[in-house]
Every structure is written in structure tokens, then in C-alpha cells.
Residue, then its C-alpha position, 0 to 999 in steps of 0.5 A: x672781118x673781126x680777127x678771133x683773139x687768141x686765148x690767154x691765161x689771166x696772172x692773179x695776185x699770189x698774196x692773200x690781200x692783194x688778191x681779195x683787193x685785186x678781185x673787189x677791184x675787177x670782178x666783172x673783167x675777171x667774170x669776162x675772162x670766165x666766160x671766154x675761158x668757157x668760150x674758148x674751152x666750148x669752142x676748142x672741145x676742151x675737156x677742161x680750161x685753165x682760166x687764171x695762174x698765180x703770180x709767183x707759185x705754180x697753181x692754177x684754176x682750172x674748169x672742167x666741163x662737167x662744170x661749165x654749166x653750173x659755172x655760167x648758171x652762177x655768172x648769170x645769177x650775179x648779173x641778175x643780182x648786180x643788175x647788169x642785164x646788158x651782160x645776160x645776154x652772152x652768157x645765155x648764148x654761151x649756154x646754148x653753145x654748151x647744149x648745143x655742143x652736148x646735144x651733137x655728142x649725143x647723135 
């Protein structure tokens, strides 16, 4: 049986340049760690998810689940503009889990 991993926050780079590096470098690992935040935050009924903290500083990024859509919307949208269909197919499953969970609300 596959063990669940627990959830982590991702540490980003706090300098300018380092952190527009760091994202060139990793945009599909850190577009990964978006869609398990959302995930995570679906999973767990989360009314928003911190998805990365910033070396040094103590700002974060956050989603709130107004948004999750919109931001599965803009993932998919980059896998179709990337050419990375391999990587569609979870984000549409994580969308139905989303109106999954918002259509149970609703009864």
C-alpha cells in the first residue's frame, strides 16, 4: 500500500534574482508542489493552503479556495502551452475532486 506523504510547505529564495533563477530552473517541480497544495488543501477541507514560505522573511504564498479553480485553470493552461500533456491528466482529476467537493456542500 502507498504511505500518503505528509504535507510540506516549499522554502523559496528571498533575493530577487535568485528567486526568478530558482523558478526558470523549477517551474514544473514548483507547479507539482501547486497542484498538491490544492490537493492537500481539497483533501483536508481547507479554506486556504500555504503553498511556499520564503527564506529568511516571514512571507508566505497562500491559496484560498475561492481560488483553486482558477489556479488549476492556469496550470492546465501551461501544460497545454508546454506541451506537457502527460501532466493534464491530474490536474483535470484534482478539478473534479474540487467540484466534487463543492457540489457535496451544496446538498
Amino acid at each position: 500500500m502507498g504511505r500518503k506523504r505528509k504535507y510540506k510547505v516549499l522554502k523559496l529564495p528571498s533575493q530577487f534574482e535568485e528567486l526568478e533563477s530558482y523558478v526558470q530552473k523549477n517551474l514544473m517541480q514548483l507547479t507539482e508542489h501547486v497542484l498538491e497544495s490544492i490537493n492537500h488543501a481539497i483533501d483536508n477541507d481547507l479554506k486556504f493552503v500555504e503553498v511556499f514560505q520564503f527564506k529568511r522573511s516571514k512571507f508566505s504564498v497562500t491559496i484560498t479556495d475561492d481560488s483553486y479553480s482558477d489556479n488549476l485553470d492556469n496550470i492546465y493552461e501551461l501544460y497545454i502551452n508546454l506541451e506537457k500533456y502527460e501532466f493534464c491528466e491530474n490536474v483535470l482529476n484534482i478539478g473534479k475532486k474540487l467540484l466534487n467537493k463543492k457540489y457535496d456542500k451544496k446538498i
